[in-house]
C-alpha positions, 0 to 999 in steps of 0.5 A: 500500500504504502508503494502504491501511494508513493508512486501516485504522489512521483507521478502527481510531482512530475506532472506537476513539474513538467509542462511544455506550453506553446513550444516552451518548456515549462516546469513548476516546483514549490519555493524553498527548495534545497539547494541542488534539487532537481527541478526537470530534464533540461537536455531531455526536454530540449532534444540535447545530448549529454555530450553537446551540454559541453560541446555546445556550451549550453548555459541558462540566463534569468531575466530576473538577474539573480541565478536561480538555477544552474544545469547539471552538466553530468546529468542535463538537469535543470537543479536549484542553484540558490535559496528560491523564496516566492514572496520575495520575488513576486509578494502577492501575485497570484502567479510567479513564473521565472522566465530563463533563457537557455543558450547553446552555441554553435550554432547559437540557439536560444530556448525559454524555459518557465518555471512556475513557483508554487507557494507553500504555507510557510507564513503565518498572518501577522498583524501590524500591531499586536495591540488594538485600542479602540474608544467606543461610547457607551451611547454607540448604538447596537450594530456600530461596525468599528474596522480593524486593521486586516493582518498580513499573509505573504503566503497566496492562494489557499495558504493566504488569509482566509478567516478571522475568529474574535474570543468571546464577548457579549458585546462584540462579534466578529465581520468580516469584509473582503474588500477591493483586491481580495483583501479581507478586513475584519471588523468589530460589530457592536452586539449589545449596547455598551454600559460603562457603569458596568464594564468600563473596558473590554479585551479581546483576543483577535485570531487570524487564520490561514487556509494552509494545512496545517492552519497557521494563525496570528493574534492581536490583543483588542482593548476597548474603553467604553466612552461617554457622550458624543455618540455620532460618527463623522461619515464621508460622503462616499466610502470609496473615492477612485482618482487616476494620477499621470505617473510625471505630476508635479510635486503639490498636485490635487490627488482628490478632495474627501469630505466627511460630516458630524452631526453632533454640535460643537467641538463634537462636530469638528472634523479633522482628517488624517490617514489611517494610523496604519498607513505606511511610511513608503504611502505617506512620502508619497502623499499629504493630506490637508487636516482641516479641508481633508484635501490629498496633494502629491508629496513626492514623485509617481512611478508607474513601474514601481507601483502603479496603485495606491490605496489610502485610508483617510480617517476623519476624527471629530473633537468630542470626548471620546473623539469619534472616527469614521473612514473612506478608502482613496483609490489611486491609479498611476497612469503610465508616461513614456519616461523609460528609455529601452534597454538593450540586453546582450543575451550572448557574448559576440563570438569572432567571426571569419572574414569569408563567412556568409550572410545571415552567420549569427554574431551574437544573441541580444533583446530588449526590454521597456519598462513602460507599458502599451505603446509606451513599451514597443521596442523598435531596434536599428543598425545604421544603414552602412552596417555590415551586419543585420538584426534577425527577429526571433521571439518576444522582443529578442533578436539574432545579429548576423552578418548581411554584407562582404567582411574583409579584415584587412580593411576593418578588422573589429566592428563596434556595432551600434544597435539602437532602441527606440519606443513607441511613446510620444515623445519617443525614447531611444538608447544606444549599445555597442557591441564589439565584433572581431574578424578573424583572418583567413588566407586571402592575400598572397605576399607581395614582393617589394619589386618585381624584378631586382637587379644584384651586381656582384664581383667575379671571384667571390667568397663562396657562402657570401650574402648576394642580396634579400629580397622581402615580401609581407602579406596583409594577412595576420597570424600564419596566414602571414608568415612568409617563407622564401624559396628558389624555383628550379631554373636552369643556369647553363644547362645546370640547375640554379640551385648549385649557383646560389641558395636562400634563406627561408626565413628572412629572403637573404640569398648566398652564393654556392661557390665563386662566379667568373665573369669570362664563363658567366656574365648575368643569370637570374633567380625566380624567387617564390614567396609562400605564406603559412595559410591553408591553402597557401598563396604565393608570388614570384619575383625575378632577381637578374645576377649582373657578374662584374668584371675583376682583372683576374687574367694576365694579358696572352700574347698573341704574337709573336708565339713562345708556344709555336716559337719556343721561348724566343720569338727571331726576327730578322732586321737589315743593318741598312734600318734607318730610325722609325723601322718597322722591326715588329709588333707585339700582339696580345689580348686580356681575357677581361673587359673595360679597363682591365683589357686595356694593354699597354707595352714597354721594353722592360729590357734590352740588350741596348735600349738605345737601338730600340722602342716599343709604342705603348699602345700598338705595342710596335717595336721600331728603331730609334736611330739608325744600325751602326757597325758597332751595334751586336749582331744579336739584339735581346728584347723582354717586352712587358705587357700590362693591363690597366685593371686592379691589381695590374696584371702583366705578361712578358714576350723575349724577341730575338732580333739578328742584323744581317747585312745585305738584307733588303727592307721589305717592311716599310713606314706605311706613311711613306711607301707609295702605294703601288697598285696590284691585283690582289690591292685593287680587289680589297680596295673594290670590296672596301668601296663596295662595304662602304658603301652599303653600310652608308646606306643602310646607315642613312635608312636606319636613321631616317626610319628612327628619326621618323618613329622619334618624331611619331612617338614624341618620346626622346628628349635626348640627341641620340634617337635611342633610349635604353628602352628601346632596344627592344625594338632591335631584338632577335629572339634568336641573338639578342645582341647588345652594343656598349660604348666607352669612351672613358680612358685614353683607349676606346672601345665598343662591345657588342654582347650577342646570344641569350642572357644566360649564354655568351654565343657571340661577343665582339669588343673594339678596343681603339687607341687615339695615340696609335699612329694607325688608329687600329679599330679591332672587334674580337669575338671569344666563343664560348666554345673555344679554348683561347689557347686554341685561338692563338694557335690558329692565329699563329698556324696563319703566320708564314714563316720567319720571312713574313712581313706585317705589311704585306700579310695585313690582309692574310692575318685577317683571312682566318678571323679579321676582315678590315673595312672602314667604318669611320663614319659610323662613329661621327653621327649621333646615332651611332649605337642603333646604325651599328646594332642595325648592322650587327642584326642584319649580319652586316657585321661578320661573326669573325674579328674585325680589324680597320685600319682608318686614319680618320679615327684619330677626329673620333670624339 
């Protein structure tokens, strides 16, 4: 039995508990419950898993600020987190429902839970005083009805007030009076006329009972001393008085006027008016009462929100002996003005959002609240209109923030949204909120180098592992997302990979050298260098570094001729004692592997057997006499002839050339300025193919500058006298050559260079040196290949010399046959146009491959 009963009463409890109502979960539980007790299933009844309390962050929000309930993350039960005390939260109210607000994240959602708060009968009626004392006259008529103060029972319902009961007395009996708003009020009713003569003072025991099981009650002690005489009552002309009060009246305004009459004479019949002896202090700073006209006025301010009704006991005295009271009740109703602002009310924290997130991605969970009522509390809430977010409806005056437009970090990356609240009141009242977003980044931007292209310059014969240049990218992202890191794509370098020339720092962009470069094998390559940030997925950029390799004077001049290699290590030559002074005994030859002023060579006679018998020019490098052969001179003559370059630090070489006087040997070398020339066959047909070469070149040199004349002027953009711009050069390109000319003209020797073959290669170089000091102002173009040995250039221009009998004049042009043509090519260097007339020609295949060698007075005027 006692089973079966305790089931009934679980299952009573847990409909009791456990409602849900319009989508909503409703519980009910009764007040002063444990701290821990269980009030419902909140995972259960929302759909929720165990594991999503943790995952989703579930956590429960009141709106009635204090925390009264909390969730059992084990279990997913709603449990009581604090002491619950229902009149302290509602006081009379016949209903007290806390409202919570349940949010989970991810994606954020907001459920409402309602717990009902059930009274128990844990007060018992109090009255306000414990001691009553009432003066009646004994002439007071059977029926009289003398109102007491009505007790006090916080508890509602059937735990309220419900009876009064009144210790025996003949005189009296007990009534009671339920007045407006339930409240009962019990009054003493005179039962049997009063006689003072016999019982001059009466006391009574007043009990108040309440309906809770078990009853509790409350006593207050009646004393009652019987009065003689003034045997009328003052009465008000109404017993209830309504008045309705705007919330905003000034202090000193007219609530209403009451009005009450005596019928007795005299002092008897004087009124004077009060509130009633039990009227609270909060009622009396609140209202004043004129005591002679029994006027009420506002003491102080009204406030709708805190109480939006009053209720006054006036009582009216006269002054007879006993003074006798009568009483009416004053029903105040405050009328509501908008004079509350809207609250906004962050329901949950903002949470980052992601730059690339879409539209209608919740921000954050928020409501507002007005505490003014009708049109007095409609909330209205606004973002300005160039907000990137939005505000989504829910329910009940809570809303979602999302996101309704492009968010892009790097631009902005925190919001300080502004949400405004605005009633519906007249005026209309606003409030302001702001709440802070953060972006958070995602990999959208790829690094940037700080140029596209870099140019390094760097001397030949450098320390391996040396720092070549850094090159620096940054990325707009944050975090990961920005880190750079550096790396060298695979190219090609010469057939080899470009990874074993150089190497990169990763980390901080600095490129370093795998081994020493060399400027004769390597004069320019370039690196693709990538950078690569840490996002997912990556983003990278490439920038391109050009490697300009500069020329050191690491090569000693080679001596061409005469050849020690051919020749042993004397070169003979054979010279007529008959010479006279400025004899053409022979010239040295010889050429510097390097370039600019590390290739310009210049001859001495470093020794002699008699130094006053012979001179080397020091530009040609021609030996000649100085005076003329006597008898006395050795037959044998010794010469050590040194050969520098103007590079740092010079570089020299030596050649010994071992002239035998002979006599009876005739002159065939002859001053070139004083040999008449005689016309030949082979003679006539170099001087054909000189007029015919020149010729062509002048015009084609004419065509070339009238066609670069007429685009200067078309394009209108050369400010210079020469017609072509570095820039321009590209107009002259061959993808298949790709030659470039270089003027010097910088040192007492000038010279042109004229780069061919793509920029990683070296297939054709030529380079004129030219000496203004040199009596034939030689103009020659020499082309290294890159595929020939230079000591295989010697030997071919050595195996092209005849024999010991051989004479420089008359073999001038034969020396050509091999690897030098000589033409005149004055006149290209006496316009201003000079470079792209000569590039014309190079590309045109006007200029041979082969070295070119002119030999032109005219180049003695080149400016």
């Amino acid at each position: 039995y006692s089973y079966i009963k305790w089931l009934a009463l679980w299952w009573h409890h847990f409909f009791l508990l456990w409602s849900t109502i319009d989508g909503q979960t409703r519980y009910s539980i009764t007040e002063e419950l444990k701290q821990g007790s269980v009030v419902g299933n909140l995972a259960k009844d929302l759909g929720l898993g165990l594991s999503e309390i943790f995952d989703r962050k579930l956590h429960v929000a009141s709106e009635a600020g204090e925390q009264y309930f909390s969730v059992d993350a084990g279990k997913g039960e709603l449990v009581v987190n604090d002491r619950i005390d229902r009149e302290a939260l509602c006081g009379q109210s016949a209903s007290c429902v806390l409202p919570l607000q349940v949010v989970i994240e991810d994606p954020l959602q907001l459920f409402r839970v309602e717990v009902d708060i059930q009274d128990i009968n844990d007060n018992a009626p109090r009255f306000p005083s414990n001691e009553i004392t009432l003066e009646i006259a004994e002439s007071t008529v059977v029926g009289v009805h003398f109102p007491l103060e009505s007790a006090i029972d916080p508890d509602v319902g059937s735990n309220s007030l419900k009876s009064y009961t009144l210790s025996k007395d003949e005189c009296f009996t007990i009534r009671v009076k339920e007045v407006a708003g339930g409240r009962k009020v019990p009054e003493l009713i005179l039962a049997k006329v009063l006689d003072r003569e016999k019982k001059a003072v009466h006391k009574l025991l007043l009990t108040a009972l309440d309906g809770g099981s078990p009853v509790r009650s409350g006593t207050a002690q009646i004393t009652i001393s019987v009065l003689d005489i003034n045997d009328n009552v003052p009465a008000f002309e109404k017993t209830s008085y309504k008045v309705s009060v705007s919330e905003n009246a000034v202090e000193g305004a007219l609530i209403v006027q009451t009005k009450a009459t005596d019928m007795d004479d005299g002092q008897n019949g004087e009124i004077e008016y009060s509130f009633g002896a039990h009227t609270s202090d909060a009622m009396m700073s609140t209202f004043i009462i004129d005591h002679i006209s029994g006027t009420i006025f506002l003491k102080g301010k009204l406030d709708f929100e805190a109480n939006a009704n009053y209720e006054l006991d006036i009582s009216a005295k006269d002054k007879g002996i006993p003074r006798m009271e009568g009483h009416c009740t004053v029903h105040v109703e405050v009328i509501d003005v908008n004079d509350n602002a809207p609250e906004i009310i962050l329901t949950s924290h903002p949470k980052p959002v992601r730059e690339d997130s879409p539209n209608g991605t919740v921000v954050a969970l928020i409501s507002a609240r007005d505490l003014d009522s009708g049109d007095n509390g409609k909330v209205r809430l606004q973002l300005p209109k160039t907000s990137q977010f939005a505000l989504k409806p829910s329910f009940s005056h809570n809303y979602a923030l999302v996101t309704s437009g492009p968010l892009d970090r790097e631009k902005v990356s925190e919001y300080n949204i502004e949400i405004t609240a605005t009633d519906s009141g007249s005026p209309p009242l606003s409030s302001r909120k702001i709440i802070p977003v953060t972006i958070t980044d995602v990999n959208d931007n790829a690094p940037v180098f700080t140029q596209k292209t870099y140019h390094v310059y760097l001397k030949e014969n450098g320390v391996p592992g040396a720092i070549l240049y850094s090159v620096s990218a940054s990325d707009l992202d944050f975090g990961e997302n920005a880190k750079v890191s550096y790396s060298i794509l695979d190219s090609k370098v010469q057939d080899v990979s470009v990874s074993s020339y150089v190497y990169i720092n990763s980390d901080n962009g600095s490129i370093y050298s795998m081994h020493s470069f060399d400027y004769e094998k390597l004069k320019v390559f370039q690196i693709q260098v990538q950078a690569k940030d840490q996002g997912s997925p990556s983003l990278s950029s490439n920038a391109t570094v050009h490697v300009f390799i500069l020329d050191q004077n690491d090569n000693a001049p080679a001596v061409i001729y005469p050849s020690s290699a051919a020749m042993g290590s004397l070169s003979h030559q054979r010279m007529p004692r008959s010479a006279k002074a400025g004899h053409l005994v022979t010239k040295v030859t010889a050429v510097d592997a390097d370039s600019g002023h590390n290739a310009w060579l210049s001859y001495r006679l470093a020794e002699a057997t008699d130094a006053s018998l012979f001179t080397v020019n020091l530009y040609t490098g021609e030996v000649r006499t100085k005076r003329a052969v006597s008898e006395q001179d050795d037959s044998s003559q010794r010469l050590l002839i040194e050969i520098k370059d103007d590079g740092e630090p010079i570089q020299s070489s030596t050649v010994t050339v071992s002239i035998i006087l002979e006599d009876g040997l005739h002159e065939p070398i002859l001053d070139l300025r004083h040999k008449a020339a005689e016309p030949s066959k082979k003679t006539g047909r170099i001087t054909l193919y000189l007029i015919l070469s020149l010729a062509s070149v002048s015009v084609l040199s004419l065509l070339t500058f009238f066609i670069l004349a007429v685009k200067c002027i078309r394009n209108s953009r050369s400010s210079s006298t020469c017609c072509m711009r570095r820039t321009d050069s590209d107009d002259y390109k061959n993808p298949n050559r790709n030659l470039q000319i270089q003027l010097n003209t910088d040192g007492p020797i000038k010279y042109v260079e004229v780069l061919g073959g793509d920029m990683l290669s070296q297939s054709q170089s030529f380079r004129s040196c030219m000496s203004p000091m040199s009596e034939y102002s030689d103009f020659t173009l020499i082309k290294p290949s890159s595929t020939t040995d230079f000591k295989e250039v010697i030997s071919v221009l050595d195996a092209s010399l005849p024999d010991s009998t051989w004479t420089f004049e008359s073999q001038q042009v034969s020396l050509c046959a091999g690897s030098i043509i000589c033409i005149s090519l004055s006149y290209w260097m006496r316009g201003q146009c000079c470079e792209p007339i000569a590039w014309e020609a190079v590309q045109r295949d006007l200029l041979p491959p082969p070295s070119i060698l002119l030999t032109v007075d005219a180049f003695k005027h080149w400016d």
